[in-house]
N, C-alpha and C positions, 0 to 999 in steps of 0.2 A: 554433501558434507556428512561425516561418519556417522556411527550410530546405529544399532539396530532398530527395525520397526515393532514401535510396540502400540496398540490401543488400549485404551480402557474408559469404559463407564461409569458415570456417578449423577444422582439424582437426574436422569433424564438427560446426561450431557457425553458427550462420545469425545475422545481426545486424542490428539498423532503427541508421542513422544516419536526422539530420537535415541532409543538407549538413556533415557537421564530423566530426572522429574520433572525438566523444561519441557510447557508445554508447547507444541510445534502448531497447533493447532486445533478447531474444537470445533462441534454442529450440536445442537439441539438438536433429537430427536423428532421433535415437534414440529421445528420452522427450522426444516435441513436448509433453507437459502438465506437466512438471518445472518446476522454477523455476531457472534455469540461474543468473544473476545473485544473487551474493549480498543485495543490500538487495531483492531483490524477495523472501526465505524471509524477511527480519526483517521484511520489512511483513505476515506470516502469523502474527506473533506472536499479535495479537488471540485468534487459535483458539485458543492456550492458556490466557489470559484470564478468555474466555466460553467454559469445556467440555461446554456442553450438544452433545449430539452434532447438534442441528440449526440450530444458531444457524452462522451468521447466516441469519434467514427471509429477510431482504430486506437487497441488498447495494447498494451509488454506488459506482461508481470515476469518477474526475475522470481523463481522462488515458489513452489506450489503449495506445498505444505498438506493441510487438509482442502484446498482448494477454496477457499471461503470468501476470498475477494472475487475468485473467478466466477463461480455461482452466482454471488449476486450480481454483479457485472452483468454477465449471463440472464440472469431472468429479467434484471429492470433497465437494463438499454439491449433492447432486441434488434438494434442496427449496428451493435458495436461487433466490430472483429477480433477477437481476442487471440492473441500469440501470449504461449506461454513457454516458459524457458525454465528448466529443471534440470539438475545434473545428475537424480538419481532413478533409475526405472521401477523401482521399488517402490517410491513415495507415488510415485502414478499409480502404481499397483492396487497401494493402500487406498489412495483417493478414490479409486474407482470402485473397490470392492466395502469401504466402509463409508464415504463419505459421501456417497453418490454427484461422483463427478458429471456433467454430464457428456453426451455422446453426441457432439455435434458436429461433424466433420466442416460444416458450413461456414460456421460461424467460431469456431476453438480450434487454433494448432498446437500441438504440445512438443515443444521442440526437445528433445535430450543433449544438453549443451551447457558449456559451462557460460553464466550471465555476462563476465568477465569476457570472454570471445565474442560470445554472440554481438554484445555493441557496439567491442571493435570493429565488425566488418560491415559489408554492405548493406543494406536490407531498404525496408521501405521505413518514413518516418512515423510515430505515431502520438495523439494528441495527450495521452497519459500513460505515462512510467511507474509504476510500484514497483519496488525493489523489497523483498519481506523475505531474505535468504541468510540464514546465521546456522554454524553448529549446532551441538549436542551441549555444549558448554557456552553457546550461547556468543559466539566470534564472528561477526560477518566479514574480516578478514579485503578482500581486494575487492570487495563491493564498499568499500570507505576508501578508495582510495582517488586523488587529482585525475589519474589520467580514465578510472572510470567513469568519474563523474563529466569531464569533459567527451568522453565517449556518448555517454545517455546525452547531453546537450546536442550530441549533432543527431543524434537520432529522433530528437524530439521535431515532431512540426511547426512552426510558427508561434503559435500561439500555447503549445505545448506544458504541460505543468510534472512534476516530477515528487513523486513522495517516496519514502524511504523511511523503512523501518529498523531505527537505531536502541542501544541498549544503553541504561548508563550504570550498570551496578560497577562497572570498574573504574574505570579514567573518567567518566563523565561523558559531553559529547562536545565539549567547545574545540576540540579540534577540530571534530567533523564539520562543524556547521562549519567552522573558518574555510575551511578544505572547498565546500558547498557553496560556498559565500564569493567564496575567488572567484569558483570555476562559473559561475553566473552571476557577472557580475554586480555582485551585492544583492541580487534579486532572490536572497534564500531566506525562511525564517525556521524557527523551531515548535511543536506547539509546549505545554506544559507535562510534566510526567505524568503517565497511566501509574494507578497503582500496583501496576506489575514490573512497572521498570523501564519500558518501555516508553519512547521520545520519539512523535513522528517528526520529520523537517522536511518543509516543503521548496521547492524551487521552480519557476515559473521563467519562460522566453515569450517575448510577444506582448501583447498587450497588456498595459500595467492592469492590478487588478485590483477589486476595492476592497476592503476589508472593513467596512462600517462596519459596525457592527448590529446597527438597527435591519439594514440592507441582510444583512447574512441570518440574522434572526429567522426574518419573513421568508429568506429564501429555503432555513430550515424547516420551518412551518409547513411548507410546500413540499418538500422531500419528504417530510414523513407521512405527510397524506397519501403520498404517490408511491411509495416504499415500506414505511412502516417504519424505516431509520430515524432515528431521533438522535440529530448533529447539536443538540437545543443544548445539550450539557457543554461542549467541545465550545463552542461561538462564544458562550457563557466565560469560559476559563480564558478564551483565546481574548477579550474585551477587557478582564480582569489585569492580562499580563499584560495589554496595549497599555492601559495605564499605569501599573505600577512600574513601567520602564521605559515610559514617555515612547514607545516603540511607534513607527510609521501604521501610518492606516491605509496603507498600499504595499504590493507585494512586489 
């Protein structure tokens, strides 16, 4: 999606624009595998989820950016295979030469493809989808749309979970969820806004999941001993909005 590539630095923080003051994505300097951006630790929610300590086998990201989900992905499941799907050669470019993507032929494909194609066709299934693909102006355009999202479903494995990085500073996002909500049947939720704007929604095939929230506490407790992640805010807001909207405690 358009945009020139610009970085810039501040207080110890590196950042992808695209042409525009939107940030596309960020690293610490210090702890280049962290998730520096808040909506990039809630699109890691899935890992509380599905707790098998290997899952996700096989990973899609739609969307590279500064590479930030891939990295961590990358360093804290070392059995996972990660496909990645990018429509611009440039933003690999950047990734590589400022954000220290890594170089793992093993284990990372980086496909040059539009996210919108790629689902449509054949490929192999996999147990988690991030979709984190928007403009310069901030548009994610046919990555919101029925017949994508029915698309990523059949690419999804069994048991498969699905997050998606949505905006709401324009229309909101009750469309989308609706849109999300069809196409799985009713198995979609939303979490609460980042103060960036920023609304992750997740959707899940396969075995129902639970969403205690005593249950997901502990299991964030665990993840960040094991990562350094701390979902403990995220579980915290996601409990808050289970009750103030009487919302199901399964996914």
């Amino acid at each position: 999606m358009g945009g020139a590539i610009q970085v810039s630095e501040e207080r110890g923080v590196r950042y992808l624009h695209f042409g525009s003051h939107w940030v596309q994505g960020a690293m610490r300097m210090s702890r280049p595998y962290a998730l520096e951006l808040e909506y990039t630790r809630e699109m890691m929610l899935p890992l509380l989820l599905r707790p098998a300590a290997h899952w996700p086998a096989r990973a899609l990201l739609i969307g590279l950016g500064a590479g930030s989900l891939l990295k961590f992905l990358w360093r804290h499941r070392p059995r996972c295979a990660i496909t990645v799907v990018e429509t611009r050669e440039d933003v690999v470019t950047a990734a590589a030469q400022f954000f220290r993507l890594p170089d793992d032929p093993d284990r990372l494909s980086i496909e040059l493809a539009d996210g919108v194609s790629f689902v449509s066709g054949p490929g192999p299934r996999f147990d988690l989808i991030l979709v984190d693909g928007y403009d310069a102006k901030g548009r994610v355009g046919a990555l919101d749309t029925p017949s994508f999202y029915r698309n990523c479903r059949g690419r999804l494995s069994d048991d498969g979970l699905l997050a998606t990085n949505l905006l709401s500073r324009h229309r909101g996002i009750d469309a989308s969820l609706a849109r999300l909500a069809e196409t799985f049947e009713r198995r979609a939720m939303s979490l609460a806004p980042c103060a960036s704007g920023n609304i992750i929604a997740l959707a899940a095939r396969g075995a129902t999941v639970d969403l205690d929230a005593r249950e997901l506490a502990a299991r964030a407790g665990a993840l960040r001993a094991e990562t350094e992640l701390n979902l403990t805010p995220t579980v915290e807001r996601l409990a808050r909005r289970q009750k103030a909207y009487a919302a199901p405690a399964v996914l």
